[in-house]
C-alpha positions in Angstrom: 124.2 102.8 134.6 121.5 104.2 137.0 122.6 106.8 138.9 120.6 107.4 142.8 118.4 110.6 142.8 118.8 111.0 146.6 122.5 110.9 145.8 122.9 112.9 142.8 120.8 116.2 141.8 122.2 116.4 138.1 123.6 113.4 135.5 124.7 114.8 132.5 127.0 112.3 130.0 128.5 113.0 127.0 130.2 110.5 124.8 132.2 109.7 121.5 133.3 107.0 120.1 135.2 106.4 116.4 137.6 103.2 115.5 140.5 103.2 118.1 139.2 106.5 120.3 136.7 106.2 122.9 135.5 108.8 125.5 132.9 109.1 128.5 132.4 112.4 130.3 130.0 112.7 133.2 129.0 115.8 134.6 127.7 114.8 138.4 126.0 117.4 141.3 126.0 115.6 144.0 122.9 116.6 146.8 125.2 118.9 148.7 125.4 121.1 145.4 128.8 120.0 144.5 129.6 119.2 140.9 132.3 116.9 139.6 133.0 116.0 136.0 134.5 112.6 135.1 136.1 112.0 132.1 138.0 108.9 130.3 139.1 108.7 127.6 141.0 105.3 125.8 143.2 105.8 122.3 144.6 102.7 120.6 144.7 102.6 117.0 145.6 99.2 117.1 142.5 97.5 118.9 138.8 97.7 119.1 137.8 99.5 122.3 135.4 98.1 124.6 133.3 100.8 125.9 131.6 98.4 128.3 134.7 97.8 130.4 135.4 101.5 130.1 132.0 102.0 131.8 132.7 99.7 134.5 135.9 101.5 135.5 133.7 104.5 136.1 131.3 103.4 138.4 133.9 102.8 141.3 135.2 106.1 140.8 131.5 107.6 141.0 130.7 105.5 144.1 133.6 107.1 145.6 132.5 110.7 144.9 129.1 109.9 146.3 130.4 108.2 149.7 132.9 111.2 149.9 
């Protein structure tokens, strides 16, 4: 994921994954100084998570954010 630098002023991630728990946190600043932190997080101990698609469910939500 490539984040815009004439959209964003700070990117900061932090993730975890272990079998059955995944999570992505992103702390954004957009250019008008705001920050936002995103965060998912997926628990099933019954199937392997995908943290591809978990990835792709962000990105919308950060588009958003931005055109906000």
């Amino acid at each position: 994921m490539t984040f815009d630098a004439r959209t964003w002023n700070y990117v900061g991630y932090k993730g975890g994954y272990e079998t059955g728990v995944l999570n992505h946190t992103w702390l954004l600043q957009r250019g008008d100084g705001r920050w936002f932190a995103m965060i998912l997080t997926l628990n099933d101990s019954r199937a392997e998570l995908d943290g591809v698609t978990a990835t792709r469910l962000m990105i919308p939500a950060a588009a958003l954010i931005a055109a906000e």
